[in-house]
C-alpha positions as CSV (number, residue, x, y, z in Angstrom):
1,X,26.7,-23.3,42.3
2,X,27.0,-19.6,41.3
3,X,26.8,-20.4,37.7
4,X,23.7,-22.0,38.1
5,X,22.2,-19.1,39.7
6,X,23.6,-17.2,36.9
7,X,21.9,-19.5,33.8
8,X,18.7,-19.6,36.0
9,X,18.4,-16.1,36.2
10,X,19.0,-15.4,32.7
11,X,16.8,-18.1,31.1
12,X,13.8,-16.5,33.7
13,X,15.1,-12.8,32.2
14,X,14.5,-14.8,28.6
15,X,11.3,-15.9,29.0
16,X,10.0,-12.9,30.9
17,X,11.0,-10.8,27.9
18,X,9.7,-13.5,25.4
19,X,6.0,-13.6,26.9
20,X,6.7,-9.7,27.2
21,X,7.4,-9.2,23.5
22,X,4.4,-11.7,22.5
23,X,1.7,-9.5,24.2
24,X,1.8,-5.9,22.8
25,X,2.3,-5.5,19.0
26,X,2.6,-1.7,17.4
27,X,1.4,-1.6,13.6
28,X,2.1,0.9,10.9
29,X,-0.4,0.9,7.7
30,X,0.4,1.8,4.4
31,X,-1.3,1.7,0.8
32,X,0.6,0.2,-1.8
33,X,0.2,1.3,-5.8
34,X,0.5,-1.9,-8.0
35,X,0.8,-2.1,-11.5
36,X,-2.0,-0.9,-13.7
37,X,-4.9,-3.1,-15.0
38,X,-5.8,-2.2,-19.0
39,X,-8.5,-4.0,-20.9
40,X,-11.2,-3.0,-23.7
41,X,-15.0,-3.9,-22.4
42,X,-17.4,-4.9,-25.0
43,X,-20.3,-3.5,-26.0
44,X,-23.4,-4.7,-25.2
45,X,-26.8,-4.4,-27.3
46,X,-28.8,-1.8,-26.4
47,X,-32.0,-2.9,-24.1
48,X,-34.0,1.2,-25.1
49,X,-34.1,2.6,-27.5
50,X,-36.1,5.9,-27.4
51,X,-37.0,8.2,-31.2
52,X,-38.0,11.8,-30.0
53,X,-40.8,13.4,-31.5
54,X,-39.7,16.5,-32.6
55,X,-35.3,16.1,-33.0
56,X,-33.1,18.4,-33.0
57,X,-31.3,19.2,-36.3
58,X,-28.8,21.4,-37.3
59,X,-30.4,24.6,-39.3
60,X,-29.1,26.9,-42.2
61,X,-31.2,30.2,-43.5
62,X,-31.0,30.0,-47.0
63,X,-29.7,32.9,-48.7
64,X,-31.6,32.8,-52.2
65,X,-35.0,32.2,-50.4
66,X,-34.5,32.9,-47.0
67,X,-36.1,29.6,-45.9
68,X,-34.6,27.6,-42.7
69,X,-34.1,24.3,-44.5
70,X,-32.2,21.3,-42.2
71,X,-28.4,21.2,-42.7
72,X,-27.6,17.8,-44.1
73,X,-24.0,18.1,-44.3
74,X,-23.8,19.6,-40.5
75,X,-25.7,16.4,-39.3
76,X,-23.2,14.3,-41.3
77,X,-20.5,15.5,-39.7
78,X,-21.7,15.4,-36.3
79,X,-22.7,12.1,-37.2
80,X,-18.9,11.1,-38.2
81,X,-17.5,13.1,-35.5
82,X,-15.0,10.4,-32.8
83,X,-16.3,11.7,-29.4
84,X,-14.0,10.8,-26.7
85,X,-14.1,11.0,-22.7
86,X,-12.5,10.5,-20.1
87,X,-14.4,9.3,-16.9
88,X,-13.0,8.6,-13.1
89,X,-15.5,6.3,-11.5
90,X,-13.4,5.7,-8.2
91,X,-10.8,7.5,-6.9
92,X,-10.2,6.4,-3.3
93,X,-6.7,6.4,-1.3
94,X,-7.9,2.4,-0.2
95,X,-9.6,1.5,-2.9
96,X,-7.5,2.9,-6.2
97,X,-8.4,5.0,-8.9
98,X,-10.6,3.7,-11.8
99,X,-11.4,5.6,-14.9
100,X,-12.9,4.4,-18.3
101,X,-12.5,6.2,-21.8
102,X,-15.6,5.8,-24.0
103,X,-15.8,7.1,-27.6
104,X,-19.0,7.9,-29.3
105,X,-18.8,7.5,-33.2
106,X,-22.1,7.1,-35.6
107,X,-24.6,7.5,-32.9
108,X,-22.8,4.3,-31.3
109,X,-20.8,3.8,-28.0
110,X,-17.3,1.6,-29.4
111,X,-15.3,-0.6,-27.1
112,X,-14.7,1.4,-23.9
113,X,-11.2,1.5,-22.6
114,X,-10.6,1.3,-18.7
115,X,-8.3,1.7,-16.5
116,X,-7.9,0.3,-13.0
117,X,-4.7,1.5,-11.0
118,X,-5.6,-0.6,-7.6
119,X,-3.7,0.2,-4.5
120,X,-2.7,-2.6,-2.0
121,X,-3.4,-2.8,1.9
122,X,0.3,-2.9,4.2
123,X,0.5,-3.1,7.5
124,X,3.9,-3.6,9.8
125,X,3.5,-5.0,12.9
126,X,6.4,-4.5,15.2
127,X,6.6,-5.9,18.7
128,X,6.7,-3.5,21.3
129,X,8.8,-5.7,23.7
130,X,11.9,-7.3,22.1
131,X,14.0,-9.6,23.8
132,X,17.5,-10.1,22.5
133,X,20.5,-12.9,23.7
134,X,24.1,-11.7,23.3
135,X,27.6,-13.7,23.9
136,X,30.9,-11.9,23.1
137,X,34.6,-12.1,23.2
138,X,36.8,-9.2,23.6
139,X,40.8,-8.7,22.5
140,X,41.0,-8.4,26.5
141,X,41.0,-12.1,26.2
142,X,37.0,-11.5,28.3
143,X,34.0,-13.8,27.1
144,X,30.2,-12.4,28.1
145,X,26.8,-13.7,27.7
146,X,24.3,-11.4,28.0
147,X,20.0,-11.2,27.8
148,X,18.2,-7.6,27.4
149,X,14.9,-6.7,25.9
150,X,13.6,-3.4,23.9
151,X,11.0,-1.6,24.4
152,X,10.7,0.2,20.8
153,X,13.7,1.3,19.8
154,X,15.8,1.5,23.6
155,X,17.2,-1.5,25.3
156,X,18.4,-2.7,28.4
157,X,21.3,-5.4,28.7
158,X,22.8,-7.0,31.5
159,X,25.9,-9.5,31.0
160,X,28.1,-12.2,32.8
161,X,31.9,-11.0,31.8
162,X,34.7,-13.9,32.7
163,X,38.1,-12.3,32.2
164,X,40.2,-15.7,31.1
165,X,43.5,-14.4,31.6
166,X,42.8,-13.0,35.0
167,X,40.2,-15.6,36.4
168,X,38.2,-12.6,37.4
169,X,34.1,-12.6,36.3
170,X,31.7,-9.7,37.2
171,X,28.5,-8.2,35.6
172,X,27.7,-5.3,32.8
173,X,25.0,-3.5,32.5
174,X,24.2,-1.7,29.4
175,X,22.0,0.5,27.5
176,X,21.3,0.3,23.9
177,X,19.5,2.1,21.2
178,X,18.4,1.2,17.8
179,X,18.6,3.1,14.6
């Protein structure tokens, strides 16, 4: 009869802590890098395309006859000249960091390069209440079955001890912490 009082009570201790653990839940939230996204975007026709009235060219004084005459060979070489940049659209802890490099050549914008380094949403969720079951045997020839619960990271235990070799039993109570 004693033994069944003993199972009773610890299957109501398990279910108590069960329902217990089920009900409050603590979280932790991290952001994740992932690996790197790199592409080439193409590019597209241009939809304006605006002449200004009076442009702005390069000028020289002339030496010989002190005119201002245009500077052909400066406008060449701006003309030839590889413009490159480096642009950070987004740069967000949640979102990632996204930055493009567009070159200007020949009055034209080439292939832009991005690059999208994206950063990924974690969240832990722990149980506040943790029930745990235990059963042991010790070199003292004992045997124990035990029920506790934690609450974060400290724990309660209680246990039925039989002592085989003395026909004794009695009851341990225990605290426990985790690391």
């Amino acid at each position: 009869m004693k033994i069944v009082y003993i199972v009773t009570s610890l299957l109501v201790g398990l279910m108590i802590g069960f329902f217990l653990g089920r009900k409050e839940v603590s979280t932790k939230t991290e952001y994740v890098k992932m690996y790197p996204i790199q592409g080439f975007s193409e590019v597209p026709k241009s939809f304006l395309e605006t002449i200004p009235e009076m442009p702005n060219f390069l000028y020289f004084t002339d030496t010989v006859t002190s005119e201002i005459k245009v500077d052909t060979a400066a406008i060449i070489r701006d003309w030839t000249t590889k413009r490159e940049y480096e642009l950070t659209l987004i740069d967000s802890p949640e979102l990632g960091k996204l930055t493009i490099f567009p070159i200007v050549q020949y009055n034209e914008l080439q292939p832009v390069r991005y690059e999208f380094l994206p950063v990924q949403k974690v969240v832990y969720k722990q149980p506040v209440w943790q029930p745990f079951v235990g059963a042991s045997y010790s070199t003292f020839n004992e045997v124990s079955l035990g029920v506790g619960t934690f609450y974060h990271n400290l724990g309660i235990e209680a246990s039925y001890v039989k002592d085989l070799t003395l026909k004794r039993d009695g009851y341990e109570f225990g605290i426990k912490y985790k690391f």
